[in-house]
C-alpha positions, 0 to 999 in steps of 0.5 A: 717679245723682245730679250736682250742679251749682253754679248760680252758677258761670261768667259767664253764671250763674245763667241759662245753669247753670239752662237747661242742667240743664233741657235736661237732663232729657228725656236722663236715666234714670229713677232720675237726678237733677240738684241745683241748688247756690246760693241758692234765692232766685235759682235757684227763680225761674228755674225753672218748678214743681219737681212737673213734674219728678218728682223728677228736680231739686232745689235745695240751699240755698248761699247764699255764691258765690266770685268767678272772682278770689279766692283759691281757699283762702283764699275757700273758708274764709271761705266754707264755704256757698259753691255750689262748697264744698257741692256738693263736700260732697254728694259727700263724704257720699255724697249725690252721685256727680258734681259740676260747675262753671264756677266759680273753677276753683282753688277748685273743685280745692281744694275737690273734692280736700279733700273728694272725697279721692283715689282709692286710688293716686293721689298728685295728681289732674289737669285731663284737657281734650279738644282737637278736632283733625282727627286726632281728639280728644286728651286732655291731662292735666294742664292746671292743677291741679298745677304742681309734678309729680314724675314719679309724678304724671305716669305716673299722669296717663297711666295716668288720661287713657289710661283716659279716652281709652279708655272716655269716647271710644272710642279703642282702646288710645290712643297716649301722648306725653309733652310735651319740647321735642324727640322725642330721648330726650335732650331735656326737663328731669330731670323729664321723663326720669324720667318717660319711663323710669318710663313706659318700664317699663310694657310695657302703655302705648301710649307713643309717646316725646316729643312736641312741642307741635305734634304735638298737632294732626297725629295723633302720640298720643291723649293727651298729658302735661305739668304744669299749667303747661305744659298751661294755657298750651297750653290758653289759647293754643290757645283764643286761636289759634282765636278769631283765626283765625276771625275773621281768616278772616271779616275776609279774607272779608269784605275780599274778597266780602262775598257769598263771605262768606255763602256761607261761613257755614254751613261756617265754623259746622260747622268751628267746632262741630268744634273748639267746647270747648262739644261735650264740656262741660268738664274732668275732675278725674281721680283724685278720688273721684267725679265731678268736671267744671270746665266753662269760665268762658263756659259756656252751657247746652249747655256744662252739658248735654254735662257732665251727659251726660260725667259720666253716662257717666264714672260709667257706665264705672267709670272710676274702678275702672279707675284703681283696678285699673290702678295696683293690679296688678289686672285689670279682667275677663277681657274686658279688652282689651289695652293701657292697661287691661292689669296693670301694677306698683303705682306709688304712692310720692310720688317 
């Protein structure tokens, strides 16, 4: 399996991008290799000599990087050498099967949509993010890259992240809710309701009605489905409210017993690490052709390496063919379990 990963993109690149695909190595296969995208004259410093690793990495040229601020479009014409603008290529040509960023994540939806192209029976790829919870990992799918859904490109959300919640995680015939502003079926705007009835009408989906945001965090679904701009201001507001709470926990603490404090340390890093976004390495763009992880702006190495890994097993479990199959009416095997992966009517009309 071959993953590029644009060595420029995120906050802490190119140090922290180059650290995490050479952590990476010892932990892949024999016929794997990572490529390094960016310009050779930064990247290569920083890494010791390229013979020592067999030919398991290796660095394309891109000279160009696109800022977090710029227009993701726009940027990526002015740019056609830009990291995130060839990695999407080497996809495209067959010359990579997953591509990561932490880069602008517009541009990197852009470019990987333009390029990559959709699967077979996808009308809008989705962010799917993992949110940790005590409950156990919930996938929410979408949480940016399509603001403007109709209610196909919603079932297909569900259909895509139930695949993933299933396969990548291990969740067996995961349950799916649909993000309202009430559990009654009554509630929720026009796009909602069709979409609920839509998913509804497939017998096989695991659908566990409307949900509401706080049923996120107490175990009602594994996967939840909303448009992209509901599930980022789910996303951001959540990283938001874990951040305070952390830090409003240690001030109390602090306030208190500065002793109590320490004693408290190492269990305040393991509930951390819990629900650390860093654990599962970043978002998967589901429904394009490949592939394709936008990891977060404040990666770190271990942020890159937990990405290399999830797109190895996404690549691994043939998600993608599983999407291809569900939204086609085609069972995967005989050895199909029930639930999610059962046959299911084609779905595919942009309406």
């Amino acid at each position: 399996m071959r993953i590029a990963i644009d060595a420029m993109g995120g906050d802490n690149a190119p140090d922290e991008i180059v650290a995490g695909a050479l952590e990476t190595i010892e932990l892949l296969d024999e016929n794997d290799e990572l490529i390094l995208v960016g310009p050779k004259d930064v990247i290569e410093p920083r890494m010791p000599s390229l013979k020592s690793y067999r030919g398991a990495i290796s660095v394309v040229h891109a000279p160009d990087v696109i800022a977090m601020d710029e227009t993701p479009i726009e940027s990526l014409r002015r740019k056609p050498k830009s990291s995130i603008g060839v990695i999407a290529r080497l996809a495209k040509r067959g010359q990579a099967d997953a591509v990561i960023s932490a880069g602008n994540t517009g541009a990197c939806v852009a470019a990987f949509q333009m390029r990559m192209r959709n699967l077979p029976g996808v009308n809008r790829p989705g962010i799917a993010v993992v949110f940790p919870t005590f409950e156990g990992p919930v996938t929410i799918c979408d949480v940016g890259a399509n603001i403007a859904c109709k209610p196909i490109h919603l079932y297909q959300y569900a259909v895509m992240a139930g695949l993933y919640s299933q396969y990548q995680l291990g969740i067996e015939n995961p349950r799916i809710g649909l993000m309202s502003i009430g559990q009654e079926d009554a509630k929720g705007n026009e796009v909602v309701k069709k979409t609920r009835e839509l998913m509804k009408s497939d017998p096989n989906m695991n659908l566990v009605g409307n949900i509401e945001g706080r049923d996120i965090f107490q175990g009602v679904c594994d996967v939840a489905i909303c448009e992209g701009f509901v599930g980022n201001v789910i996303l951001k507001l959540t990283e938001g409210l874990v951040d305070g709470l952390f830090k409003a926990i240690k001030h109390e603490l602090m306030e208190e017993k500065p002793r109590l404090a320490m004693k408290f340390k190492p269990v305040m890093k393991r509930i951390y690490k819990k629900y650390d976004y860093n654990e599962y390495g970043g978002a998967l763009l589901l429904g394009v052709n490949g592939a394709a992880l936008i990891c977060h702006g404040s990666s770190k190495a271990k942020t890159i390496k937990n990405a290399v890994l999830a797109a190895k097993k996404y690549y691994t479990e043939k998600i993608n063919d599983k999407i291809i199959e569900y939204l086609s009416g085609t069972p995967v095997s005989s050895e199909t379990p029930n639930g999610i992966l059962a046959q299911t009517p084609v779905r595919t009309t942009d309406g």
